[in-house]
Residue, then its C-alpha position, 0 to 999 in steps of 0.5 A: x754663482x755657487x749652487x744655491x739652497x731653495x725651499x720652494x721653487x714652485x713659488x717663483x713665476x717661470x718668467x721671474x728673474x732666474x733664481x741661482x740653481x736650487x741644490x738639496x739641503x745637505x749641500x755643504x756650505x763650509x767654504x762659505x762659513x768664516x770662524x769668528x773662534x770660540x766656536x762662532x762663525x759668521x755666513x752672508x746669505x743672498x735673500x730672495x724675496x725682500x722687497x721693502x723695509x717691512x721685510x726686514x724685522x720679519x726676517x731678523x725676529x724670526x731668525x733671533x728664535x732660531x736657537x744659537x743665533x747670535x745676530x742677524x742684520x740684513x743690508x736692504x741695499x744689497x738684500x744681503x744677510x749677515x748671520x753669526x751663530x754658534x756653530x754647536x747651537x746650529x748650522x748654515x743649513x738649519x739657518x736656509x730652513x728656517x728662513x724657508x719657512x717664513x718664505x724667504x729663498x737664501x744662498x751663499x752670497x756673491x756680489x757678482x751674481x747678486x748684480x747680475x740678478x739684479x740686472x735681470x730683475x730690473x729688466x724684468x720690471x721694465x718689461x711689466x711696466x712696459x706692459x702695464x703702460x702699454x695696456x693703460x694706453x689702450x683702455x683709456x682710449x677705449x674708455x675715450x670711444x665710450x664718453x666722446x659721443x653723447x651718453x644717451x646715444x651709448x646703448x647697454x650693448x655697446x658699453x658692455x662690449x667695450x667694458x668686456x674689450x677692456x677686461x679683455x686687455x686688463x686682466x692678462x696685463x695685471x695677470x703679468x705686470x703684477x708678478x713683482x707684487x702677486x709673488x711677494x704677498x703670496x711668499x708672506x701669506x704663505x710665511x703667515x706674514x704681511x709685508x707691504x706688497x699684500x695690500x697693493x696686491x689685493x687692492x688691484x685684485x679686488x678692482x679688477x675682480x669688481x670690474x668684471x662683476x660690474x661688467x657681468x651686471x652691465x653696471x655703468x662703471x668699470x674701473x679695468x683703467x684705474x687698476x692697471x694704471x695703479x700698477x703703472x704707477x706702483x712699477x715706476x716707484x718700485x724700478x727707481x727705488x730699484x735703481x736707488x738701491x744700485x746706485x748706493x751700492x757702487x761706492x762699495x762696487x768702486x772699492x772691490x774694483x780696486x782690488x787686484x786679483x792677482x800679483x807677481x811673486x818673485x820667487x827664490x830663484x829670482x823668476x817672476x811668477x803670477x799667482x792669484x792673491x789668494x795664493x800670496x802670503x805675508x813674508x814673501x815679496x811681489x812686484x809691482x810693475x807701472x801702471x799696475x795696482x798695488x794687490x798687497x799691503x806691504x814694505x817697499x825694498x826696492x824701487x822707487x816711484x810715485x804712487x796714486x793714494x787718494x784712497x789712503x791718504x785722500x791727496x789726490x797728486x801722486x806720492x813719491x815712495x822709495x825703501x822703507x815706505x809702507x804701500x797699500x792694496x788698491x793704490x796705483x803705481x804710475x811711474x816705476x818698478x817697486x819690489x814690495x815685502x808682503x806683509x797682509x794680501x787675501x786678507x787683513x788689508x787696509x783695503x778689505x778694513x776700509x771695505x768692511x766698515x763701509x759694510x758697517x756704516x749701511x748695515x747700520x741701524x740707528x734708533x730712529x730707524x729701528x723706530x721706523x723699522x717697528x712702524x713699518x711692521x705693525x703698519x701691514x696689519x693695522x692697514x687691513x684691520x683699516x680697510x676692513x673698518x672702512x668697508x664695514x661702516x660704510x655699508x652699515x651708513x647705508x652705501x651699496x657694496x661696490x663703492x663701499x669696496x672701492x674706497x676699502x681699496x682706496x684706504x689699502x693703498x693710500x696708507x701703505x707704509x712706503x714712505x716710512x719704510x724710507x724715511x731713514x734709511x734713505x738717509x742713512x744711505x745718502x750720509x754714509x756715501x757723503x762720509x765715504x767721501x769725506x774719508x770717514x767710516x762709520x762702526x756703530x749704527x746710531x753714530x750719526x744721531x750722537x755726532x749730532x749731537x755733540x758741543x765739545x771736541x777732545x783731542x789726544x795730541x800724539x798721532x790725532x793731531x799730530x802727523x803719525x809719522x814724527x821725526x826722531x833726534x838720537x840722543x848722543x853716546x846711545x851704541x848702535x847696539x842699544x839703539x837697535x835692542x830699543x828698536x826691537x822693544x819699539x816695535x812691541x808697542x802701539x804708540x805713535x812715538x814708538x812708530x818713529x823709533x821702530x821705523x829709525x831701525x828697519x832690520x829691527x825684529x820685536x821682543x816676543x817677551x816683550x810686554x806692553x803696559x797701556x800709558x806707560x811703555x814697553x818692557x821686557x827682560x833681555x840676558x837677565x836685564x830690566x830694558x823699558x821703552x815709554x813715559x819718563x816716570x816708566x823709565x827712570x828718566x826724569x834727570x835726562x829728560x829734563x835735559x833734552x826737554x831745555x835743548x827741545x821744549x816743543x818735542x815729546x820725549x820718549x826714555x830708554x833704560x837698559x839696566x843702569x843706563x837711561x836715555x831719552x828721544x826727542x820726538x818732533x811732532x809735526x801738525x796735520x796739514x790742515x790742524x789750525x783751520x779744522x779747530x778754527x771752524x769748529x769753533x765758528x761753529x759753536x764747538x768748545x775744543x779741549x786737548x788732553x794727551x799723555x805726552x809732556x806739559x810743555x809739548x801740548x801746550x805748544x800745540x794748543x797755542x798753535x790751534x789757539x786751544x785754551x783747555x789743554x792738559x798733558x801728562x795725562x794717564x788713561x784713568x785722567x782723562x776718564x775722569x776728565x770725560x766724566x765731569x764733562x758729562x757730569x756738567x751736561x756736555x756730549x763729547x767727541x773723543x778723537x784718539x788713536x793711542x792705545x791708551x786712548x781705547x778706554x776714554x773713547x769708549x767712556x765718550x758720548x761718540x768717538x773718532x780715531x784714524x785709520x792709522x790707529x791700533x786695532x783695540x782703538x779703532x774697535x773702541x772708536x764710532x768712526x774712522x777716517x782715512x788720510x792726513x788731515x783733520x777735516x774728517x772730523x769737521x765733515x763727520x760732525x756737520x753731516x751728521x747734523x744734517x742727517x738727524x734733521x732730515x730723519x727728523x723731516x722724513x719721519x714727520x713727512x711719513x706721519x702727516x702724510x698719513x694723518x691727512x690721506x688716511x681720514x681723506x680716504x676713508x671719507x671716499x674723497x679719493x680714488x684708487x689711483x690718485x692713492x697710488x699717486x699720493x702713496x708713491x708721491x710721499x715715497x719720491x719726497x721722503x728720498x728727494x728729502x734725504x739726498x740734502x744729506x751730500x751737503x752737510x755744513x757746520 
């Protein structure tokens, strides 16, 4: 990994994971800082030191008092933390130091190293939990020695030697085993914060300290083999929360293997040279050799073969492509040679999209789990003020100090906040895998809680339901002259109708006059003359449409007007494969299905009695099915917004949650909650029934969390339970909540 910025290295254990190598604060961290323009950037920091959701609200508040922060999110699964700023307010470098301060240790973020450490780090685990094992093995046996014989023929000699053997076994074992916890607390201590581990820290500390006055008193207890087996415990549910962790992030992991690191540019002279993708650039060509992974977006102009596309269309039998056909990064070439034109490779691919929202759906923050993320904060010190009360009237109720004190620590680790800490976020995590693979891909953080809670499904028509690639008749006496200049206009606009245009033209370049007018069409001024491309009513064309309409009745019409002459396109749409049985399970599920589309009357209702769709309105503009949105939510309805037109962008923002594909334009998918890859429909089915289940799981876990506390808390507190069988209840009630949230991979409507 890069050289990385350090606040303090003398708080890390020599024998702690190794930290990336600390640099001075004036390293320049420019080549890390991404431009966002008008004067923001963004930066991922590699946090050291996050050990639990309670962490981080510490860091996300205070860094929101850093001045010219903007946002700070922090995605636990990969302890990654993504900052945007304004780069005149402050710098990455002020960014470093302030999280210095409450205790935090940033450097530029690499997912290589990030893994790496975490390697280290979960061997590091294993070997104190190794230790920790071995010790309470050997205690409990001396403790066996002690009690197997008769307790009156034990003198005070022979207890105090075996107590002081056991303190001899259990003090440099916690000493070791307790690092993971001893450095996180002393880091928040010395950050004035409470994170979850300063609890547990000094409720092992405080055993094992009273364990060793009680031995110096030649007390008949000692609780050396409840501390250490405490911290047996405590370890295993800190590995596999660990190993969670991990596993949640290969999904990620599976899509960067996919991208290539290098392609083969065909240079001018025709030789073929590698170059790393970095060096690529939109306009120049590369080969793709069999076998080999796509490394660019781009436009297939020589070669055929049959290309692997289950990331893109989510079909999983090879697909035959040829010229003209668009490829994208990540797919797999398996038979022959393609000669691909570049159109996006370093960056702006469909790859890196896909990447970034997958980012999105775990970074997420829902309002149950920002709820949770409150709770788990305000718990640390509402759980010392609770062990200080408990210990407090204790001794006051007349009982001696030390099983006063056992039973203070019993109440510190009995409610640490683990189990909340979870609850969503397991969850979240677990629904967006599950979505992942049903091809959708979440944008906002309480998207699931509103699919949820959605009762009725709009659809545009044109590119949602439809395939976005229609099949397009040319209308007779149109010159190869005016077909190519509507071509031209064709490929200024975003509508899916236009697509079908634009790819009749291939050697077609855009208008950069051209201006597009949202539900209407494209226009420009060519050699003096008015030339539209779009509705009927834009072009003038009512008369010959209602021509093509009587020989096409089921086609959507796209016009033409250069100057005095109009002509119109007929546009067949063809159905997603699997259009009809989507709408008739979301009706069995209780859903009411309406259609509301810009395209011709007659063309939507042709798809509406296909799906066997009953509301279904056509000719409809951008501020129609606004309205139509409105008095659906006026009537109480929470509606899904399907869409992928550019005049679909403002109803799905208007909607209560919305959905385009990955086909759709930017501005759309911006507007939108979720995407979903590939030709078929079902993402959206699967997006509405795991989102279901997720909320009910929240809903469980949070109620988990909170009966948990409200019988182990007053059970403590009344002495009824010991420091270990605590850490049993604590990490039991973490086990549960996590068991509880992978019934998310199996959402049903």
């Amino acid at each position: 990994m890069t050289a990385a910025l350090t606040a303090d290295p003398s708080r890390l254990e020599a024998a702690a994971p190794a930290p990336p190598p600390p640099v001075s604060a004036g390293t320049d961290l420019s080549l890390f800082v991404e431009p966002l323009g008008d004067g923001r950037a963004r930066m991922d920091f590699a946090v050291d030191g996050i050990t639990c959701a309670a962490c981080m609200p510490v860091i996300e508040q205070g860094l929101a008092c850093e001045p010219g922060v903007e946002t700070a999110r922090i995605n636990l699964t990969h302890r990654r933390l993504t900052v945007e700023w304004r780069e005149a307010a402050t710098t990455p470098q002020a960014i470093v130091q302030r999280l210095a301060a409450m205790g935090f240790r940033a450097f530029p973020f690499d997912p290589k190293a990030v893994e790496g450490e975490e390697a280290r780090e979960a061997r590091f685990l294993l070997q104190c939990l190794g230790v920790a094992g071995f010790a309470m093995m050997n205690i409990m046996l001396l403790s066996v020695s002690v009690w197997s014989g008769n307790v009156s023929d034990i003198t005070q000699e022979q207890r105090d030697f075996f107590h002081w053997l056991s303190a001899l076994i259990a003090v440099p074992a916690v000493a070791y085993a307790g690092r993971p916890f001893f450095r996180s607390a002393r880091m928040a201590i010395a950050a004035r914060q409470l994170n979850m581990d300063v609890p547990i820290s000094l409720g092992v500390l405080l055993a094992v300290g009273m364990s060793l006055v009680e031995t110096a008193h030649h007390a008949t207890h000692a609780y050396f083999d409840s501390a250490v087996m405490l911290l047996f415990f405590l370890l295993i549910g800190r590995y596999f929360e660990q190993l969670m962790r991990r596993k949640t992030r290969s999904v990620a992991a599976n899509i960067a293997a996919l991208r290539a690191e290098t392609a083969v540019r065909i240079m001018p002279d025709g030789t073929l040279r590698q170059v790393p993708i970095a060096a690529v650039s939109a306009g120049e060509t590369v080969l793709v050799r069999p076998g080999e992974r796509v490394a660019v977006d781009g436009v297939i102009v020589a070669g055929r073969s049959a290309l692997d596309q289950s990331l893109v269309t989510g079909e999983t039998l090879p697909q035959e492509v040829g010229p003209g056909d668009a490829v994208y990064a990540g797919t797999l070439n398996t038979s022959g040679n393609l000669t691909v034109e570049v159109r996006a490779a370093a960056r702006g691919t469909l790859l890196d999209e896909v990447g970034r929202l997958l980012e999105t759906a775990l970074e997420a923050r829902s309002s149950y789990r920002r709820l949770a993320d409150r709770a788990a904060a305000l718990y640390s010190p509402v759980v010392h003020l609770t062990a200080i009360a408990t210990l407090v009237g204790w001794i006051i109720a007349g009982l001696a100090w030390q099983p006063a004190l056992i039973i203070a620590i019993t109440v510190l680790i009995i409610t640490c906040p683990c189990a909340l800490g979870l609850a969503i976020p397991a969850v979240q995590v677990v629904a967006s895998g599950a979505l992942f693979k049903a091809h959708v891909l979440l944008q906002s953080g309480d998207a699931l809680e509103r699919l949820a809670e959605v009762d009725t499904v709009v659809f545009d028509k044109t590119g949602t339901l439809t395939l976005p690639d229609p099949a397009l008749d040319r209308p007779a006496g149109l010159s190869d002259e005016a077909f190519a200049l509507a071509g031209r206009l064709a490929l200024s606009s975003h509508h899916p109708l236009a697509r079908a245009l634009a790819a009749a033209v291939p050697d077609a370049r855009p208008l950069d006059e051209a201006t597009e007018e949202p539900g209407k069409g494209v226009r420009a001024l060519v050699d003096g003359r008015d030339v539209r491309l779009g509705s009927l009513a834009f072009c003038d064309a009512q008369t010959e449409g209602a021509a093509v309409a009587a020989a096409h009745p089921d086609a959507s019409l796209i016009a033409f007007r250069h100057g005095d002459a109009a002509h119109v396109f007929a546009v067949r749409q063809v159905l997603r494969p699997d259009a009809v049985a989507v709408a008739a399970a979301l009706r069995r599920a209780g859903f009411e299905l309406e259609i509301l589309s810009g395209d011709r009357a007659e063309a939507v209702a042709t798809v509406a009695q296909a799906l066997s769709i009953t509301a279904a309105q056509g000719d409809m503009k951008p501020v129609d099915k606004i309205a139509r949105l409105d008095a659906l939510k006026t009537a109480g309805r929470r509606v899904l917004m399907v869409g992928d037109g550019l005049n679909d962008a403002p109803a799905l923002a208007r909607a209560h949650v919305s959905m385009s594909p990955i086909t759709a334009v930017h501005l759309t998918q911006a507007a939108a909650d979720a995407v979903f890859l590939g030709d078929r429909l079902a993402p959206v089915a699967h997006a509405l029934a795991v989102s279901r289940t997720a909320l009910r799981l929240m809903k469980e876990n949070l109620w988990i969390a909170v009966v948990y506390n409200a019988v182990a808390v007053p059970i403590a507190i009344a002495g009824l339970v010991t420091p270990l069988i605590a850490a049993l209840a604590m990490s039991g009630s973490s086990v549960i909540v996590t068991a509880n949230a992978l019934r998310a991979r199996h959402g049903r409507l």
